[in-house]
DOSELUM-930591 format. One record per residue (C-alpha): x, y, z; chain; residue in one letter; residue number from 1. Coordinates in nm, 4 decimals, always signed. Example, Ala and Ser with C-alpha at 12.3 -4.5 7.8 and 13.67 -1.06 7.14 Angstrom:
2
<node east="+1.2300" north="-0.4500" up="+0.7800" lomar="A" gulum="a" rodren="1"/>
<node east="+1.3670" north="-0.1060" up="+0.7140" lomar="A" gulum="s" rodren="2"/>
END
This chain:
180
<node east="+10.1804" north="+9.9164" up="+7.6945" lomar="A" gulum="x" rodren="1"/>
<node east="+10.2291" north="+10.0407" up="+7.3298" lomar="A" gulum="x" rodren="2"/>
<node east="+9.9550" north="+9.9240" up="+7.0777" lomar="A" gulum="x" rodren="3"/>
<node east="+10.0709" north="+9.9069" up="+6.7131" lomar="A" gulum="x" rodren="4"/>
<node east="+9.8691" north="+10.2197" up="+6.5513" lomar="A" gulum="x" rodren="5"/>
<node east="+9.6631" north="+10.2154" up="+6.2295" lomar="A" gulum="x" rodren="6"/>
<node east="+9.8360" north="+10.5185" up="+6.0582" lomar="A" gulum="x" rodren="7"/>
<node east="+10.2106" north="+10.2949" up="+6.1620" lomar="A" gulum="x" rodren="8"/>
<node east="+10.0963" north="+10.0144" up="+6.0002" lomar="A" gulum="x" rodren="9"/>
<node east="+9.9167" north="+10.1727" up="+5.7013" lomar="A" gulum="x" rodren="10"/>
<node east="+10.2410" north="+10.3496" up="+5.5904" lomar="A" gulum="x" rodren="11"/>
<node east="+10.4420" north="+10.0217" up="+5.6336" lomar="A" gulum="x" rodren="12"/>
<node east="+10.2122" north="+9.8560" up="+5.3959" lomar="A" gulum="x" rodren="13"/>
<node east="+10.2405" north="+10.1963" up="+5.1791" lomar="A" gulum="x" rodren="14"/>
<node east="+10.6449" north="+10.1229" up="+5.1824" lomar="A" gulum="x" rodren="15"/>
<node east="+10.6395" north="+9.7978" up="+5.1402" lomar="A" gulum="x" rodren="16"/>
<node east="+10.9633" north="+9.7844" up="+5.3305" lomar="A" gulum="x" rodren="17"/>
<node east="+11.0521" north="+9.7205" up="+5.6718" lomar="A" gulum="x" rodren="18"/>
<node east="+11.4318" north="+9.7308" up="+5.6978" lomar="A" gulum="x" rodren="19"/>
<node east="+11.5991" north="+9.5510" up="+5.4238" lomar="A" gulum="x" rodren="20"/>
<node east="+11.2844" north="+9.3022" up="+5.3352" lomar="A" gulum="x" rodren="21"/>
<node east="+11.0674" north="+9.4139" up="+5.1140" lomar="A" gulum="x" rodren="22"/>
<node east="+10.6805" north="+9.2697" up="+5.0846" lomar="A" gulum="x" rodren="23"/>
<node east="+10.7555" north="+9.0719" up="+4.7720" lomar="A" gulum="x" rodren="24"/>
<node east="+11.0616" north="+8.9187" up="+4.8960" lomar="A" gulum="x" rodren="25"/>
<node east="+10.8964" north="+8.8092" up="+5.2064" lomar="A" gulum="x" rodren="26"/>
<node east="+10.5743" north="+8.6735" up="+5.0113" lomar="A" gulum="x" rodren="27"/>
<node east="+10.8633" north="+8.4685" up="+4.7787" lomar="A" gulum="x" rodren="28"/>
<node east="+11.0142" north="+8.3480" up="+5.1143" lomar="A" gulum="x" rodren="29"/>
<node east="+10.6898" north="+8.2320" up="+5.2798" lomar="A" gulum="x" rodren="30"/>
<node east="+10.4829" north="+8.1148" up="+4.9777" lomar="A" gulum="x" rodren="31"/>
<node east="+10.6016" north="+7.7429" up="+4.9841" lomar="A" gulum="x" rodren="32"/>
<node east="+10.6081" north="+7.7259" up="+5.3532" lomar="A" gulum="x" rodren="33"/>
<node east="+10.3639" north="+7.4557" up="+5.5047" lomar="A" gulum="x" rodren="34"/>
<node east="+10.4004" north="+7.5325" up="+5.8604" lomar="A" gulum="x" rodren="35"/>
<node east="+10.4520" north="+7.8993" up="+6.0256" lomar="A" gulum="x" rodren="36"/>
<node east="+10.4857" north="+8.0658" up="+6.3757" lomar="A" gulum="x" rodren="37"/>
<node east="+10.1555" north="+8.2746" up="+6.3310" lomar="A" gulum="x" rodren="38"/>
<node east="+9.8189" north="+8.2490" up="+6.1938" lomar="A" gulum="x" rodren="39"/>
<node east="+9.7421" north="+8.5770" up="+6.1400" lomar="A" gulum="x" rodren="40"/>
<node east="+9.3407" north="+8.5978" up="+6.2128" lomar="A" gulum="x" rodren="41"/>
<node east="+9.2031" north="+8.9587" up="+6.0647" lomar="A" gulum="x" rodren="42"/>
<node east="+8.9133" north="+9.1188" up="+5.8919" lomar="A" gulum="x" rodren="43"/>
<node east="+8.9343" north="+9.1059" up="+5.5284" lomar="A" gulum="x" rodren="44"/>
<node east="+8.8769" north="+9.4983" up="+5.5150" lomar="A" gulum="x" rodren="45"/>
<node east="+9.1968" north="+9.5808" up="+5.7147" lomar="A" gulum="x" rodren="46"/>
<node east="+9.4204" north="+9.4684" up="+5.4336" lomar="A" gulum="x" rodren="47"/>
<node east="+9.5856" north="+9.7650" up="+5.4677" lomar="A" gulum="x" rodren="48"/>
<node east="+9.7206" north="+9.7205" up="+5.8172" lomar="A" gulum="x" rodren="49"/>
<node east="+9.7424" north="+9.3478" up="+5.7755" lomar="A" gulum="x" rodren="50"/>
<node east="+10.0086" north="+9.4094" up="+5.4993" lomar="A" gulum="x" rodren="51"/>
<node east="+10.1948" north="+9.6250" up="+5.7321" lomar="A" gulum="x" rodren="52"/>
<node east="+10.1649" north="+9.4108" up="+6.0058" lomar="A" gulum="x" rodren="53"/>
<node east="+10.2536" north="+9.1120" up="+5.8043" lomar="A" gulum="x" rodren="54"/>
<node east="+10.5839" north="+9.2971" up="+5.6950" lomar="A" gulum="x" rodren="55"/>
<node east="+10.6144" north="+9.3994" up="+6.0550" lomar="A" gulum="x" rodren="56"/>
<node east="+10.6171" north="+9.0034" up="+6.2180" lomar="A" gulum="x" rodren="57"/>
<node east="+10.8238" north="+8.8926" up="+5.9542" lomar="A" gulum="x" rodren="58"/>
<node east="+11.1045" north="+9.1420" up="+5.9987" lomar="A" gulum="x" rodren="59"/>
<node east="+11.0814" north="+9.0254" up="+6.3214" lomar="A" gulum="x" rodren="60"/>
<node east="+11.1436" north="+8.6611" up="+6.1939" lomar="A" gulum="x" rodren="61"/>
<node east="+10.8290" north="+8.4827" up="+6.2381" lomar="A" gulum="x" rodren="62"/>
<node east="+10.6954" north="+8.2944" up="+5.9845" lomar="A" gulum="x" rodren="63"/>
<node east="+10.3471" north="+8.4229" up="+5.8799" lomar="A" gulum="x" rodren="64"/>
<node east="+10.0236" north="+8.2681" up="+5.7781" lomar="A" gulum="x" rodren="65"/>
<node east="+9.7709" north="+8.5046" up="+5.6026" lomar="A" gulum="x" rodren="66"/>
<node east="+9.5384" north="+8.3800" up="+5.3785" lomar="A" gulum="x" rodren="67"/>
<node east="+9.5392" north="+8.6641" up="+5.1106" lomar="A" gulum="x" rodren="68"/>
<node east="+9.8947" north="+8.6175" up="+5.0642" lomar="A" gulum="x" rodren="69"/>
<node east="+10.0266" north="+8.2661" up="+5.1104" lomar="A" gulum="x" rodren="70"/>
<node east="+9.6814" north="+8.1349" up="+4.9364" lomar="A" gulum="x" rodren="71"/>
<node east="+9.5691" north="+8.4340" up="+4.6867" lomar="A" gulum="x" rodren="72"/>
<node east="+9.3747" north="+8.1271" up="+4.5399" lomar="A" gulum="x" rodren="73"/>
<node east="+9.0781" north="+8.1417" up="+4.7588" lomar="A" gulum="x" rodren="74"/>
<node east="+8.7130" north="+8.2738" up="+4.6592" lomar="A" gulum="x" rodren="75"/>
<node east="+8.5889" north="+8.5062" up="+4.9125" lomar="A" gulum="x" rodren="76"/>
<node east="+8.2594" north="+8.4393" up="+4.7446" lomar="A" gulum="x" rodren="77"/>
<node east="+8.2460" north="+8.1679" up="+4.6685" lomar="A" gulum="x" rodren="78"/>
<node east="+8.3409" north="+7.9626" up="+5.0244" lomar="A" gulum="x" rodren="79"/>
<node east="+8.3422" north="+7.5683" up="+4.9583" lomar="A" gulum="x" rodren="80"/>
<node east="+8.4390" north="+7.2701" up="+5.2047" lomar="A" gulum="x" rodren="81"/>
<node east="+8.7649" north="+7.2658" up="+5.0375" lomar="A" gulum="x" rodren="82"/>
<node east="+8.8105" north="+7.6045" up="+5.1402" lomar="A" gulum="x" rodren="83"/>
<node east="+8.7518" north="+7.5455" up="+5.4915" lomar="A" gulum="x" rodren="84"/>
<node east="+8.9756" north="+7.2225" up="+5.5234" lomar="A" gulum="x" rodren="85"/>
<node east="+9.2122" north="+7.4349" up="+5.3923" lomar="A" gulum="x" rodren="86"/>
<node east="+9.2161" north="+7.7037" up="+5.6346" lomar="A" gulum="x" rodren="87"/>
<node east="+9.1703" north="+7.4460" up="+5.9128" lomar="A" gulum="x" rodren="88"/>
<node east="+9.5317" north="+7.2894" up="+5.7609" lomar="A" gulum="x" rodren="89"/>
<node east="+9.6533" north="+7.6332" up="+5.7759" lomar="A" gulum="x" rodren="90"/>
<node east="+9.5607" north="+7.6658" up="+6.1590" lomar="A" gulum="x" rodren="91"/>
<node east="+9.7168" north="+7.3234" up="+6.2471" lomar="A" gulum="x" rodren="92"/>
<node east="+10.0453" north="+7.4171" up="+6.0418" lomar="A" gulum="x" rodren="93"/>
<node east="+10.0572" north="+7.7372" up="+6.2905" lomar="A" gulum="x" rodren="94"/>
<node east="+10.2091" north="+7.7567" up="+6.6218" lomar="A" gulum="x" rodren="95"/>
<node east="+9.9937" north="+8.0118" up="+6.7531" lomar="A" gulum="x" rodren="96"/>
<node east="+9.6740" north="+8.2387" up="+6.6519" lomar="A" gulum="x" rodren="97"/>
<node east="+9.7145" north="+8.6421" up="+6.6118" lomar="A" gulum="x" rodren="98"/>
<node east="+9.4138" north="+8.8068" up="+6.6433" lomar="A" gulum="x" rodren="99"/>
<node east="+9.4438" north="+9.1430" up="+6.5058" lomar="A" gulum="x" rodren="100"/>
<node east="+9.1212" north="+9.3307" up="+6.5827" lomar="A" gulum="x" rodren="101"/>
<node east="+8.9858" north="+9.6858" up="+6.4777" lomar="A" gulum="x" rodren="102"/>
<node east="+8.6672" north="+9.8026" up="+6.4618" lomar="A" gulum="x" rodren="103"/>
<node east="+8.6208" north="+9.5535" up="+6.1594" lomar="A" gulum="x" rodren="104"/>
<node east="+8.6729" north="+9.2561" up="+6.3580" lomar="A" gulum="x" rodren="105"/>
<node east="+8.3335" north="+9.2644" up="+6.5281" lomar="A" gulum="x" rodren="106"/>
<node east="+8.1497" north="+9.1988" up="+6.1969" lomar="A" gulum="x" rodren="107"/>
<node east="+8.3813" north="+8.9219" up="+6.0699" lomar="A" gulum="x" rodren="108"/>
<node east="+8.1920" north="+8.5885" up="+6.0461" lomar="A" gulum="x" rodren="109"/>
<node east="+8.5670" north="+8.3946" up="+6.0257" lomar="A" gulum="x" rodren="110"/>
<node east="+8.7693" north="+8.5895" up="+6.2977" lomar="A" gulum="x" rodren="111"/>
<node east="+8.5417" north="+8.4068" up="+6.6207" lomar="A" gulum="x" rodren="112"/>
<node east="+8.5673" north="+8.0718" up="+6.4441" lomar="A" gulum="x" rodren="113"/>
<node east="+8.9098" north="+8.0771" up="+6.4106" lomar="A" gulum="x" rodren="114"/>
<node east="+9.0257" north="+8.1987" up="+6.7139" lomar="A" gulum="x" rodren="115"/>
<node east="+8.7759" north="+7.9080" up="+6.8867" lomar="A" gulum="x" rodren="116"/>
<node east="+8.9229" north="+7.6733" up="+6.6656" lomar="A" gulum="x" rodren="117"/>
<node east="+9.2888" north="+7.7340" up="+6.7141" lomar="A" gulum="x" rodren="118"/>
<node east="+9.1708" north="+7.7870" up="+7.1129" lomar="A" gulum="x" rodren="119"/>
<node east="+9.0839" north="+7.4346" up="+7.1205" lomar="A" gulum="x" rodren="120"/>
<node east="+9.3714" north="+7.2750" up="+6.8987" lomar="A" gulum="x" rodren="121"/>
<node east="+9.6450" north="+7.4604" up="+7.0468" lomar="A" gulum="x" rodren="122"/>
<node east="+9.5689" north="+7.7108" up="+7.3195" lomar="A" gulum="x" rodren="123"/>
<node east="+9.7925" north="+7.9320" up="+7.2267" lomar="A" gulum="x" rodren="124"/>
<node east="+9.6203" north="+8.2369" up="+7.0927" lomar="A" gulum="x" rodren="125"/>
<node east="+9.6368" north="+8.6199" up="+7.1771" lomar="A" gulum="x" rodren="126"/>
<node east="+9.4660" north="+8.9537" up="+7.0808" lomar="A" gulum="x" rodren="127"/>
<node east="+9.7048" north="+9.2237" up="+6.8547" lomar="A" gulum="x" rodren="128"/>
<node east="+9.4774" north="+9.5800" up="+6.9200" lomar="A" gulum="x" rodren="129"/>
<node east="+9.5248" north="+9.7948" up="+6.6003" lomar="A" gulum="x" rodren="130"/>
<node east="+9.4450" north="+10.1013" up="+6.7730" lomar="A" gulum="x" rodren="131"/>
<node east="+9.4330" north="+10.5054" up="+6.6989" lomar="A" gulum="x" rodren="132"/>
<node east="+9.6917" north="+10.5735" up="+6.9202" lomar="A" gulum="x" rodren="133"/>
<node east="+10.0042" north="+10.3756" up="+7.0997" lomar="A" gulum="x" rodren="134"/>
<node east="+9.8699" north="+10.4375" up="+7.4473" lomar="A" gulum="x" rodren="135"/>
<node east="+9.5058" north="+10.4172" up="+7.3728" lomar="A" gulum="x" rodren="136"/>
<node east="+9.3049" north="+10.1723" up="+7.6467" lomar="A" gulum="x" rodren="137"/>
<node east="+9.2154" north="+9.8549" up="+7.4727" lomar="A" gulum="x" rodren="138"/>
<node east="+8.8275" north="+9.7119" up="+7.5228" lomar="A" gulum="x" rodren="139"/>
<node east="+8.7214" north="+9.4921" up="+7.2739" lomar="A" gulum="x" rodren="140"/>
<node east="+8.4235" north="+9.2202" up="+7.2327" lomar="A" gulum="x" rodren="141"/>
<node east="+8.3556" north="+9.1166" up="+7.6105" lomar="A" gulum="x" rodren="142"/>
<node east="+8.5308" north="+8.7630" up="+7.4833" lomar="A" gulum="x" rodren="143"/>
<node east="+8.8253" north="+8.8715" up="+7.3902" lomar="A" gulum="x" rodren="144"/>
<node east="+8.9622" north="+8.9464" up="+7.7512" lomar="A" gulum="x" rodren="145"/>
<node east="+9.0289" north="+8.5657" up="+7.7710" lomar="A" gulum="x" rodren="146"/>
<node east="+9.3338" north="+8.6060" up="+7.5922" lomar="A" gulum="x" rodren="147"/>
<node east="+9.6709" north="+8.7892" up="+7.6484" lomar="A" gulum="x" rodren="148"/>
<node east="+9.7226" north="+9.0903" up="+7.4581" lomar="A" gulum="x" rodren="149"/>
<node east="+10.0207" north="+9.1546" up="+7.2067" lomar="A" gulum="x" rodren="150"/>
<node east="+10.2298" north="+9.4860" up="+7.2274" lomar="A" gulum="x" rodren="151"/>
<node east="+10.5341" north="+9.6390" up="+7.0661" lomar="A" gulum="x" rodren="152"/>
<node east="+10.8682" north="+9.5606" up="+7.2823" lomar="A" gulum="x" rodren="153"/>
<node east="+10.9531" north="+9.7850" up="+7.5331" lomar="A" gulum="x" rodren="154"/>
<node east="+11.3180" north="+9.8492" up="+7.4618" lomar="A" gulum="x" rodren="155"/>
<node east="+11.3575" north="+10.2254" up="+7.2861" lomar="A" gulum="x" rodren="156"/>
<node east="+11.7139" north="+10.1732" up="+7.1913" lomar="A" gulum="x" rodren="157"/>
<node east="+11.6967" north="+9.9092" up="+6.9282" lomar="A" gulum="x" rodren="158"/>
<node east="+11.4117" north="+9.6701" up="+6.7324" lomar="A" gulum="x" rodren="159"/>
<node east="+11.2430" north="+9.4283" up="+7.0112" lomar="A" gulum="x" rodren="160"/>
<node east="+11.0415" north="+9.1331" up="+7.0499" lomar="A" gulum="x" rodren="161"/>
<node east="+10.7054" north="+9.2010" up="+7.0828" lomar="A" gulum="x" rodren="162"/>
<node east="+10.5299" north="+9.1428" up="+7.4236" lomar="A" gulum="x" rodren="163"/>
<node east="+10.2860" north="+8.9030" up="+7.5272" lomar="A" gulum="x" rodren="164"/>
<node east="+10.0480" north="+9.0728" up="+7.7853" lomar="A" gulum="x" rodren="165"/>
<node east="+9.9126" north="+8.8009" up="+7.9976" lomar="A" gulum="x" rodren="166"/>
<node east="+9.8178" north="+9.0298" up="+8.2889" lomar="A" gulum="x" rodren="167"/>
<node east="+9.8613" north="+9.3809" up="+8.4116" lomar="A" gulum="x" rodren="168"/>
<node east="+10.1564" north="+9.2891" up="+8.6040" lomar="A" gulum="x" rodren="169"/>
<node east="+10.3074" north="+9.0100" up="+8.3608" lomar="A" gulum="x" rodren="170"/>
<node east="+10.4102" north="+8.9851" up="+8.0245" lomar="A" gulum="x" rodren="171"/>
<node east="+10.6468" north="+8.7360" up="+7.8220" lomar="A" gulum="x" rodren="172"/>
<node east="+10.9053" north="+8.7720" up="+7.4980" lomar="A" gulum="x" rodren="173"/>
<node east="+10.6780" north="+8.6709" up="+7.1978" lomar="A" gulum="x" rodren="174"/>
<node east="+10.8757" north="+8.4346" up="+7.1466" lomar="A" gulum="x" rodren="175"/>
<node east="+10.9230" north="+8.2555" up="+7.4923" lomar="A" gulum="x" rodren="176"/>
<node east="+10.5553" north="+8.2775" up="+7.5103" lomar="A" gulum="x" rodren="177"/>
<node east="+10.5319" north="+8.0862" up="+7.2048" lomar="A" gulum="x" rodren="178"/>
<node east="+10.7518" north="+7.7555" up="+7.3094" lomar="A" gulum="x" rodren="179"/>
<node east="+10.6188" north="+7.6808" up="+7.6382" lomar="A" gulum="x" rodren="180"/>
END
C-alpha cells in the first residue's frame, strides 16, 4: 500500500501542473459544475496538499468538490445557515466523500460532520492518509477504521487508478468502487 506523501503533494500544488492540466484550467473546468465524483473533506490548514491533491484526482478525471475552490465565496468566520445548506448541497451533488486526513484533521470541527453526514446520505465514503512517507503504517482517530482506505494504483509502468482499500486482503479500482 502506497500513501500519497505530504512533500508529493506539496510540490504538485507548488507546480500547479499535473500533466497537461494546469490548476487554473481545472478550477475554469469545475467552477460551474453542480454535481462531482468527490467531496473532498480536509482541514482548512492543509491547503497546500489539498491543492495538490485536488490537481492530482482531477488528472485522474474525477470531478472534484472543494470548498475553497469551487465556492471561494464562503466566510470561514463568519459561518451562517446559508453556509451550511450550502455545503450540505455540495455533499448531496457528490458521489462519494474523500477524507483526506493529516495531523490537522483531528482538530477540524467540519471534517467528523461531514464524513457522518455523507455516511448516512450515501455510504460511500473512504479515508485518503497524507502521510510522511509512501509506506508509512496508517492509524488515525479510532473512528476512522470504519472506512476503506484510498491508495495510489499499484501499476509502476504507467498513471493508475487509485485503490480503494476495503481490507488487508481486498481492494477495488476507485472507480468501480464508486458505481456499485
Amino acid at each position: 500500500m502506497k500513501f500519497y506523501t505530504k512533500s508529493y503533494l506539496s510540490d504538485l500544488s507548488e507546480s500547479r501542473r499535473k500533466g497537461t492540466k494546469t490548476f487554473s484550467s481545472v478550477i475554469n473546468e469545475n467552477k460551474n459544475r453542480t454535481h462531482f465524483d468527490i467531496f473532498l473533506s480536509h482541514s482548512f490548514k492543509d491547503q497546500k496538499y489539498i491543492a495538490g491533491l485536488y490537481l492530482e484526482l482531477t488528472s485522474k478525471g474525477y470531478s472534484v468538490y472543494v470548498d475553497w475552490i469551487i465556492d471561494p465565496h464562503f466566510q470561514r468566520d463568519n459561518v451562517t445557515k446559508a453556509t451550511v445548506d450550502k455545503i450540505r448541497l455540495r455533499m448531496k451533488q457528490s458521489k462519494s466523500l474523500i477524507y483526506a486526513t493529516s495531523e490537522n484533521a483531528s482538530n477540524s470541527k467540519w471534517m467528523p460532520w461531514e464524513l457522518g453526514f455523507m455516511d448516512g446520505d450515501k455510504g460511500r465514503c473512504a479515508i485518503l492518509p497524507i502521510t510522511d512517507y509512501e509506506t508509512d503504517t496508517f492509524k488515525g482517530q479510532e473512528f476512522l477504521s470504519a472506512y476503506p482506505l484510498v491508495t495510489k494504483g499499484s501499476n509502476t509502468f504507467f498513471e493508475s487508478d487509485l485503490n480503494i482499500q476495503l481490507s488487508t486482503y481486498s481492494s477495488k479500482e476507485m472507480k468501480s468502487w464508486m458505481s456499485f
